[in-house]
C-alpha positions in Angstrom: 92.7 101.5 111.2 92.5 97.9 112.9 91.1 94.9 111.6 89.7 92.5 114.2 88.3 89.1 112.2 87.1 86.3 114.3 87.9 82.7 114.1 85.2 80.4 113.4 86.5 77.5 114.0 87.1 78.5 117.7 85.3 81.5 118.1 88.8 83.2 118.7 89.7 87.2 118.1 92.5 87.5 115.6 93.4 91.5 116.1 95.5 93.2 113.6 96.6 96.9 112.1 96.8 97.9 108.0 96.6 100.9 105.9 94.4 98.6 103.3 91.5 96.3 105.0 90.6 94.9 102.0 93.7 93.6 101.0 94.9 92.3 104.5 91.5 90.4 104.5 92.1 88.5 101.0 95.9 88.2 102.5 94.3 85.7 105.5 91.4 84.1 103.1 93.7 83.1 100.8 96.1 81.9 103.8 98.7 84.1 103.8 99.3 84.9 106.8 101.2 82.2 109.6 98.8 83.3 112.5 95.4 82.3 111.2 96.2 79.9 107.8 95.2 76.8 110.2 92.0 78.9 111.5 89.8 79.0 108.0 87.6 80.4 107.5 87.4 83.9 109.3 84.4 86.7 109.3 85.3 90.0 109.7 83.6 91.4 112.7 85.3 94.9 113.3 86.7 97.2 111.4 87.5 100.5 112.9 89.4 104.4 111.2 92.3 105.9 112.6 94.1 109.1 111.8 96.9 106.9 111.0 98.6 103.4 110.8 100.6 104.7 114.2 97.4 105.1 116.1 95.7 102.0 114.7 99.3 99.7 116.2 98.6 101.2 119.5 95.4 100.3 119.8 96.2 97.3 118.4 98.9 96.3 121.0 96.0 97.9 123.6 93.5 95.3 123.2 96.5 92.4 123.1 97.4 93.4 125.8 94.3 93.0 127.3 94.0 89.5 126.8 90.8 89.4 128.3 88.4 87.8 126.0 85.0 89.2 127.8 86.4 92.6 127.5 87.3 92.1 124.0 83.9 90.7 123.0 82.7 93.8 124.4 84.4 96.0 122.4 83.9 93.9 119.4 79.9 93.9 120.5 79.7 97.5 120.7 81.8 98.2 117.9 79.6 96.1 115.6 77.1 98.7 115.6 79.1 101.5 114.9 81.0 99.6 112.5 79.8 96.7 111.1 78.5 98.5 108.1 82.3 99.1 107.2 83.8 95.4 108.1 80.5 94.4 105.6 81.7 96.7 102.9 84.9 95.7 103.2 83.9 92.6 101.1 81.6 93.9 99.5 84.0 95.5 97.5 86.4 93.0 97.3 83.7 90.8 95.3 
């Protein structure tokens, strides 16, 4: 699965794979990781399931690649419905 949580601060994408969403998510609330610590606080705005970790780094590196920020909006937009249930549950149950 991928985690995408965006940056309030900036309205920026941060775009990232794990095999434990919850987890990963306290990881960058609680500043843990160098790429977004100076960008609290973050909402998680897409979480999307893959088969596997593998698949979730290639679309990962996909979407950097793209480096488009109206096309990744777009996915994030259209993902939201699909999954915004999940990235809410997410911490939901890390309450």
């Amino acid at each position: 699965m991928y985690i995408s949580l965006e940056v309030k601060k900036n309205s920026r994408y941060y775009i990232g794979s794990t095999n434990d969403v919850a987890r990963r998510v306290k990881q960058h609330e609680l500043g843990y990781v160098y790429s977004t610590k100076r960008m609290l606080p973050l909402d998680v705005v897409l979480v999307k399931r893959f088969d596997s970790l593998l698949k979730a780094r290639q679309e990962e590196r996909r979407l950097k690649k793209l480096k488009s920020r109206k096309l990744i909006e777009k996915i994030v937009c259209s993902g939201r419905s699909k999954f915004g249930p999940v990235a809410q549950s997410v911490r939901a149950a890390d309450s």
